[in-house]
SENU-532074 format. One line per 4 residues: number of its first residue (from 1); their letters; for each residue x, y, z of N, C-alpha, C. Coordinates in Angstrom, 3 decimals. Layout:
N
NUM> a> X/Y/Z/X/Y/Z/X/Y/Z; ...
END
This chain:
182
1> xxxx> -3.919/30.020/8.300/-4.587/29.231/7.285/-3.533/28.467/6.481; -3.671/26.885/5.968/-2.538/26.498/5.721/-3.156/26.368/3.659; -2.513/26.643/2.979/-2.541/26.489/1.844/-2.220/25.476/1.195; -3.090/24.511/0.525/-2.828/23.474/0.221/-1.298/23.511/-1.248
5> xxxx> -1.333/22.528/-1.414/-0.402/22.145/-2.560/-0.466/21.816/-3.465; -0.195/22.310/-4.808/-1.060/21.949/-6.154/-0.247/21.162/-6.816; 1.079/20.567/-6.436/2.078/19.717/-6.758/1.021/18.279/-7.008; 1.162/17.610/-8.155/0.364/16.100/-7.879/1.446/15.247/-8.964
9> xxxx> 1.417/14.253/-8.658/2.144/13.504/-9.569/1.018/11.768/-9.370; 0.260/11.793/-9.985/-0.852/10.504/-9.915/-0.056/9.952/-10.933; -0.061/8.282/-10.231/-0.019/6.987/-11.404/-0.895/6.725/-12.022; -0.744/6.140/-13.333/-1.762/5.891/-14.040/-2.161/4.512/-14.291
13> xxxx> -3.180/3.823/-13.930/-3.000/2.350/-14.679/-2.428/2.192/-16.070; -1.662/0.838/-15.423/-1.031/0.144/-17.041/0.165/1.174/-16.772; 0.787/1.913/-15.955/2.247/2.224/-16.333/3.061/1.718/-15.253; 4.107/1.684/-15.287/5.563/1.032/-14.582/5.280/1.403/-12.868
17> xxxx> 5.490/0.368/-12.784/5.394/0.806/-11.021/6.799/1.507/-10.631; 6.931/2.107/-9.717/8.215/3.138/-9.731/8.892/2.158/-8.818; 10.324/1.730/-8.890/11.413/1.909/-8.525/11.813/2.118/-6.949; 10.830/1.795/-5.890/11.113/2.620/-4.637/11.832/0.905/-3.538
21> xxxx> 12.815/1.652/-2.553/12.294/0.445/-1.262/12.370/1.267/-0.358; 11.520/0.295/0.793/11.453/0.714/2.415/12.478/0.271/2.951; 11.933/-0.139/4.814/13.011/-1.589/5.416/12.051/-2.243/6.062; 12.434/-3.855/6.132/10.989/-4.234/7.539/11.757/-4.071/8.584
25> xxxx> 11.376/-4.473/9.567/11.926/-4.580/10.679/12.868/-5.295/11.302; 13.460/-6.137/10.238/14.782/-6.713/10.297/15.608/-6.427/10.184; 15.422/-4.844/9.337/16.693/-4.033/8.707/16.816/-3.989/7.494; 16.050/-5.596/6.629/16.113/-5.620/5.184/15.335/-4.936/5.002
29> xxxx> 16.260/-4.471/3.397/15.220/-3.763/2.463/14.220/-4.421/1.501; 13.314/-3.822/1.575/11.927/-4.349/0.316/12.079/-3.741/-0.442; 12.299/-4.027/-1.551/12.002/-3.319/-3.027/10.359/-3.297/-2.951; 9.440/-2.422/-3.198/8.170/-2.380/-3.487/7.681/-2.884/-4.908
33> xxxx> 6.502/-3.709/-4.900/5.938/-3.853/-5.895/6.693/-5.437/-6.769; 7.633/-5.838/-6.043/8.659/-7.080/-6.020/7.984/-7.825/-5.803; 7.329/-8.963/-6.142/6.460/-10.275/-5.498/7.424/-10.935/-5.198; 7.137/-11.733/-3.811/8.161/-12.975/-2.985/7.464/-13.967/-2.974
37> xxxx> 7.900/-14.996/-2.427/7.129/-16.113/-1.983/6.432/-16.984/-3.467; 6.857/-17.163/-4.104/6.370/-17.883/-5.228/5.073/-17.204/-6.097; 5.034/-15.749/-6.059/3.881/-15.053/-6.623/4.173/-14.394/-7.816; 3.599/-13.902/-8.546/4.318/-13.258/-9.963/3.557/-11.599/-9.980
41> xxxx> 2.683/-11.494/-8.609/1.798/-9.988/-8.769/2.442/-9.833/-7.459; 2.073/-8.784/-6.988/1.751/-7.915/-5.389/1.180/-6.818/-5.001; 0.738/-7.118/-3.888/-0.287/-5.771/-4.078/0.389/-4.979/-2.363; 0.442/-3.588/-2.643/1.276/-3.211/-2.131/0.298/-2.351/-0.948
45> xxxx> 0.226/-2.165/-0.234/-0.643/-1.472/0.799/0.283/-0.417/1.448; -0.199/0.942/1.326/0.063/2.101/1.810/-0.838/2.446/2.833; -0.100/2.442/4.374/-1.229/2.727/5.716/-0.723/4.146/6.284; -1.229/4.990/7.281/-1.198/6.231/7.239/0.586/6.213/8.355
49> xxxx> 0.105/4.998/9.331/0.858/4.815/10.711/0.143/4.364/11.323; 1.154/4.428/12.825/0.900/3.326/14.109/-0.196/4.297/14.792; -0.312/5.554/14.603/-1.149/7.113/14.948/-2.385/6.668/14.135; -2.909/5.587/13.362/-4.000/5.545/12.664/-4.815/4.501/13.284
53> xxxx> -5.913/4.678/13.819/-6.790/3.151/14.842/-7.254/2.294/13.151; -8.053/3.010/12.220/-8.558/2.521/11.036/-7.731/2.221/10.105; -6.416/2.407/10.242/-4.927/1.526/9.735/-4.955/0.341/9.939; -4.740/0.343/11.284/-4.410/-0.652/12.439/-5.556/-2.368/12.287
57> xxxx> -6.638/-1.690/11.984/-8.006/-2.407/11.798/-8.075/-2.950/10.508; -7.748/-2.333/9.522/-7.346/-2.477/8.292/-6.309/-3.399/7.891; -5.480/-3.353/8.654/-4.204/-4.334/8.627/-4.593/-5.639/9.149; -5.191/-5.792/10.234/-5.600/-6.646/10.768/-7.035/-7.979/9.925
61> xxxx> -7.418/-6.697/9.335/-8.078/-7.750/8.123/-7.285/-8.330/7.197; -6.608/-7.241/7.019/-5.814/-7.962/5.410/-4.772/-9.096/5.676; -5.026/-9.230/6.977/-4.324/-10.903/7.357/-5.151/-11.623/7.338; -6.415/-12.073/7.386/-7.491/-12.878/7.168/-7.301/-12.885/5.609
65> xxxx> -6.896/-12.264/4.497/-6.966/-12.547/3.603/-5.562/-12.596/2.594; -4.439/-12.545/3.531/-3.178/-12.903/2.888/-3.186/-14.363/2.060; -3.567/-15.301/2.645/-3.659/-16.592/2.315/-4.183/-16.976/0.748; -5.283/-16.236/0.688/-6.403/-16.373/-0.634/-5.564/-15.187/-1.322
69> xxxx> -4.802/-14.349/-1.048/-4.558/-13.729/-1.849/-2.674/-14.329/-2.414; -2.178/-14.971/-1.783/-0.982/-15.279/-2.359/-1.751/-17.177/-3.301; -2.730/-17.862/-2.723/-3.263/-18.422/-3.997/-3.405/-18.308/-4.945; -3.822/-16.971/-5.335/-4.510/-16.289/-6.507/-3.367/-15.820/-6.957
73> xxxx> -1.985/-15.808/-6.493/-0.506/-15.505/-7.165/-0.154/-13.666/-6.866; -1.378/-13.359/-5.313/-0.308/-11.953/-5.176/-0.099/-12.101/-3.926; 1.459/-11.645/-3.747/2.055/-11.170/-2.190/1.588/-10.159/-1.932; 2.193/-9.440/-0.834/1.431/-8.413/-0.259/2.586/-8.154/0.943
77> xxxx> 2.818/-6.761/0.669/3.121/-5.849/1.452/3.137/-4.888/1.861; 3.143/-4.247/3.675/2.456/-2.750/3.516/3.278/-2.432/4.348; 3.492/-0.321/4.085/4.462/0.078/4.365/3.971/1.544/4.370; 4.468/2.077/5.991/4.346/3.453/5.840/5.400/4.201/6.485
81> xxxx> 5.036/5.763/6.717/5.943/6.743/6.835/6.799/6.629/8.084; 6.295/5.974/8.849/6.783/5.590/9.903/7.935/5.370/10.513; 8.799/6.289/11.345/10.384/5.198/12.067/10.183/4.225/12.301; 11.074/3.233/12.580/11.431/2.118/12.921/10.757/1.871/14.554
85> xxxx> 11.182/2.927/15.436/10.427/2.574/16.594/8.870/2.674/16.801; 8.575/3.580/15.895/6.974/3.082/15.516/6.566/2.210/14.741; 7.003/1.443/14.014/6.694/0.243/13.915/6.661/-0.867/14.886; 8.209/-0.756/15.260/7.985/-1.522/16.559/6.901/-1.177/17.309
89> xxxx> 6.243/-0.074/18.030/5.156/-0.265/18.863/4.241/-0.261/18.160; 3.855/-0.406/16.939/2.495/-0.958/16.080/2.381/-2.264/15.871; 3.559/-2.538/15.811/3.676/-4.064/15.844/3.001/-4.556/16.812; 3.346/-4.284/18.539/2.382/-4.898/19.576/0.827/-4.850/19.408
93> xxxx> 0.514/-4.083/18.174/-0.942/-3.821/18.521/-1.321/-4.969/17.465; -0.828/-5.658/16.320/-1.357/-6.217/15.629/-0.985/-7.586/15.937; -1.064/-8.345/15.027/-1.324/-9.906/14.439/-1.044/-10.376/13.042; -0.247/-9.662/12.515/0.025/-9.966/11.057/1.131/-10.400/10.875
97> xxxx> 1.064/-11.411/9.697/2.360/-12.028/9.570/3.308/-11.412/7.916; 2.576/-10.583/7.394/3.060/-10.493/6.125/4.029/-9.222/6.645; 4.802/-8.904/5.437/5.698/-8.013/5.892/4.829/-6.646/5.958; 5.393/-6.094/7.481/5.175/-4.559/7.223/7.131/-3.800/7.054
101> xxxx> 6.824/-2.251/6.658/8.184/-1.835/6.005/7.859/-0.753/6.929; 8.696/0.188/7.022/8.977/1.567/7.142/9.923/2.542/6.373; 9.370/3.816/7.051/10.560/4.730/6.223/10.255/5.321/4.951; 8.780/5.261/4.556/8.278/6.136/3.269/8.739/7.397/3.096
105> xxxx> 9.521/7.579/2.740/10.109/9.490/2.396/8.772/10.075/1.660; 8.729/11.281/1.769/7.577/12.136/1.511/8.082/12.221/-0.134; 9.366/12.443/-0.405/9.988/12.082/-2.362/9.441/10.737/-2.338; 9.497/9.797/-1.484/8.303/8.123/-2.507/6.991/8.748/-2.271
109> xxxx> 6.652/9.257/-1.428/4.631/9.292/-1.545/4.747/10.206/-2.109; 5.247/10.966/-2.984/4.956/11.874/-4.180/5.538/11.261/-5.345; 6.393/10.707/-5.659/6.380/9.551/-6.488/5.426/8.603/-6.681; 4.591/7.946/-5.611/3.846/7.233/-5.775/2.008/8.013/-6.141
113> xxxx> 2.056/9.181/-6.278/0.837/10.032/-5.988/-0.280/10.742/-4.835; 0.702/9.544/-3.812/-0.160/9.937/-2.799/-0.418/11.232/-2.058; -1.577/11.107/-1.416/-1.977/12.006/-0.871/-0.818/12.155/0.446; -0.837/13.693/0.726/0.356/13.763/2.057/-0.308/14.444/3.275
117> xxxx> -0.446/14.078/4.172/-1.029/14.967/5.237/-0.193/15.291/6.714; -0.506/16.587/7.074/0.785/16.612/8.576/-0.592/16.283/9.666; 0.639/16.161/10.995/-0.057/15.722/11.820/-0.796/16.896/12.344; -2.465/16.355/13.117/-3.192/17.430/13.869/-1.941/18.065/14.767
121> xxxx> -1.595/17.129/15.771/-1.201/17.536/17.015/0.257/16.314/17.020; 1.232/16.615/17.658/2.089/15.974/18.115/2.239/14.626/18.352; 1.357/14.810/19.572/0.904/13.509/20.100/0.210/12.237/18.953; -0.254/13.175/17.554/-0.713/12.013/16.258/0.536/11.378/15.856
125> xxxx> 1.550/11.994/15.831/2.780/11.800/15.136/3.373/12.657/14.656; 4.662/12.066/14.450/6.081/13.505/14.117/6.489/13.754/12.980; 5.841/13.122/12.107/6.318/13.754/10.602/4.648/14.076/9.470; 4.893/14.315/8.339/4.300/14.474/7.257/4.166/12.928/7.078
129> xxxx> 2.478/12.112/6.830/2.313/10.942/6.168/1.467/10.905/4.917; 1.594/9.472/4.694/1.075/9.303/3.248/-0.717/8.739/3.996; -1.828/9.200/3.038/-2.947/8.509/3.043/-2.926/7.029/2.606; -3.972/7.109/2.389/-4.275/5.433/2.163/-3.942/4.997/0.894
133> xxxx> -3.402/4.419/0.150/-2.734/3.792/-0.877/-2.741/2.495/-0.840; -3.738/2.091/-2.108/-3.417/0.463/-2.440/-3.084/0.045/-4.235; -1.938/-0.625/-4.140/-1.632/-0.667/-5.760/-1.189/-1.885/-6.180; -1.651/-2.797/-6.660/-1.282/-4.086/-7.374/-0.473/-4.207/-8.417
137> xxxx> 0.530/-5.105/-8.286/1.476/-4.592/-9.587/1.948/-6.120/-9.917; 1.152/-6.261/-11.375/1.445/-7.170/-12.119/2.554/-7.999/-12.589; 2.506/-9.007/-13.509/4.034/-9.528/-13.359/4.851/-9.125/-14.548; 4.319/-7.828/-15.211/4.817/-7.000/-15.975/5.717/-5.796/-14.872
141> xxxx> 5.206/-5.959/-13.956/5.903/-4.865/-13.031/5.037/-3.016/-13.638; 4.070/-3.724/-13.743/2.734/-2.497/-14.047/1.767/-2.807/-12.836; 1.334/-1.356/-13.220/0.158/-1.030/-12.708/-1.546/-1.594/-13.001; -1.681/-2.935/-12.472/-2.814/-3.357/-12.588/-4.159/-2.366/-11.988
145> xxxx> -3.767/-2.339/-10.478/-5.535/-1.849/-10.101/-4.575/-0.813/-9.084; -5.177/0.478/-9.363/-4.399/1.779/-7.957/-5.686/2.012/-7.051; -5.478/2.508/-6.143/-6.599/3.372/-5.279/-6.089/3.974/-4.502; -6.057/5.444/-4.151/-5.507/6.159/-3.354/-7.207/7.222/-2.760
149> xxxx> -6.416/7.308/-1.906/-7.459/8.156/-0.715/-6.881/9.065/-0.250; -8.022/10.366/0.079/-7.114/11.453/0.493/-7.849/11.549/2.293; -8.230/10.423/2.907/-8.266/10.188/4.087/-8.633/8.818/4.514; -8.510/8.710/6.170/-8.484/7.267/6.608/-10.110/6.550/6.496
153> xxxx> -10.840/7.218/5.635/-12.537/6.335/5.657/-12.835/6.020/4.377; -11.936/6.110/3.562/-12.328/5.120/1.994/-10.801/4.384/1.924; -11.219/3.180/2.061/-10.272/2.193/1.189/-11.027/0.852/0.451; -10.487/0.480/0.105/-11.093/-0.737/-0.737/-11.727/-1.555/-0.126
157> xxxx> -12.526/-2.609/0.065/-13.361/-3.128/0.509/-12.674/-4.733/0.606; -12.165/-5.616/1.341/-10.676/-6.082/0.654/-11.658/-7.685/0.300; -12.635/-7.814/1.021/-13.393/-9.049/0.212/-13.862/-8.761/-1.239; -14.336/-7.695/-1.716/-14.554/-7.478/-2.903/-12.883/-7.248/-3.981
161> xxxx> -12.107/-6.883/-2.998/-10.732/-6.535/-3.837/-9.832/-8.060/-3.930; -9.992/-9.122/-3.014/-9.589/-10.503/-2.883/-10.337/-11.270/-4.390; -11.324/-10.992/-4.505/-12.789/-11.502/-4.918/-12.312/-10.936/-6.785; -11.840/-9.905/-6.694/-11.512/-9.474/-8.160/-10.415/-9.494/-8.956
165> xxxx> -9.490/-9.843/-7.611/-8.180/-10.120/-8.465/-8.183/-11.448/-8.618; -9.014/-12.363/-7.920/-8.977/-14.111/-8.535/-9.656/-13.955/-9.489; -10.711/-13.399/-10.293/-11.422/-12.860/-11.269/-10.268/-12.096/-12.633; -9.585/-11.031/-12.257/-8.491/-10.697/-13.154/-7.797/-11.905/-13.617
169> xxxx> -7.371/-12.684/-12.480/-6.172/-13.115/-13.150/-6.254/-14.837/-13.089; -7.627/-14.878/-13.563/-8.015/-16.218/-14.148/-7.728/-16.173/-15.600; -7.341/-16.622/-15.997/-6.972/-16.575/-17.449/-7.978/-16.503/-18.494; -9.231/-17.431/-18.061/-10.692/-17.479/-19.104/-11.350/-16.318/-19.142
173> xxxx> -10.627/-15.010/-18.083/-11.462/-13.491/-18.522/-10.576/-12.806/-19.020; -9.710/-13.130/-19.243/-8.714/-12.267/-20.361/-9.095/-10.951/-20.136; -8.848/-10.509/-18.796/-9.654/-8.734/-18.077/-7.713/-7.952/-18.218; -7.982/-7.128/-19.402/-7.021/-6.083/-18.970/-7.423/-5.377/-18.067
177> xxxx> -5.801/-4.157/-18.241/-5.701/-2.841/-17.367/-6.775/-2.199/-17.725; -7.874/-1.980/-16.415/-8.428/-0.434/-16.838/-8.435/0.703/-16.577; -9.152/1.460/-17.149/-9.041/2.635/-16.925/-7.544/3.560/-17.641; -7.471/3.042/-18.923/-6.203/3.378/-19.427/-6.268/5.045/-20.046
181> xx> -7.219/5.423/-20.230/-7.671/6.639/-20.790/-7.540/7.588/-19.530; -6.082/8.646/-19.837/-6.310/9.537/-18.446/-6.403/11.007/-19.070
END
């Protein structure tokens, strides 16, 4: 029987995004939560791995909506626990052009709050990964909007999540951080 872990360290909206980088697949490093490309937000996407089909599917949308989302002034990058050679063979399976990273240490997905899970079987993959994690980080270098999942069948809905951050960060709704009360 495996005993879970009562260790949690959750972010809170409205506080400092932490300090972490990955690498993409060039070798460079990403600072997380860094907007590129002429953006002043980013929203950072945490996927399980190349071992995840509803990752994979997931990723593949959120390239249909990179475009509308660096309009609206956020980059976007996603990054998981993954070696380098699994990225590389996740890479063949997709179509995305935004950066993916690797190399999440299990010290960043507990830094970051996430949920941690080991693999069923071998053949899923060879280390401890992070769940689903999505976190937008303002051009305060805060925590605008978090969502973490403690499995691969809830994540954000990304037309409604595209749809709300052009809504945030229109200036005529003057919409703070919510959920500041923890």
């Amino acid at each position: 029987m495996t005993t879970a872990l009562t260790y949690t360290n959750k972010l809170h909206a409205g506080s400092a995004f932490p300090e972490l980088t990955a690498t993409l697949l060039s070798g460079e490093p990403v600072q997380l939560g860094k907007p590129k490309n002429g953006a002043d937000w980013q929203l950072v996407v945490v996927y399980r791995g190349r071992h995840c089909p509803l990752c994979t599917r997931y990723l593949s949308q959120l390239e249909e909506y990179k475009d509308a989302l660096l309009a609206t002034g956020v980059d976007l990058v996603a990054v998981s626990g993954d070696s380098k050679a699994q990225l590389e063979s996740h890479i063949e399976q997709l179509d995305v052009s935004f950066p993916l990273a690797y190399g999440l240490t299990v010290e960043q997905m507990y830094t970051l709050g996430l949920y941690i899970s080991d693999p069923r079987s071998p053949q899923e993959t060879d280390h401890a990964f992070a769940e689903s994690g999505v976190f937008v980080v303002n051009n305060e270098g805060q925590i605008q909007v978090i969502d973490i999942s403690n499995n691969p069948f809830v994540r954000p809905e990304l037309q409604a999540l595209v749809n709300g951050l052009g809504w945030i960060r229109n200036p005529e709704n003057n919409y703070p951080v919510r959920g500041m009360h923890n």
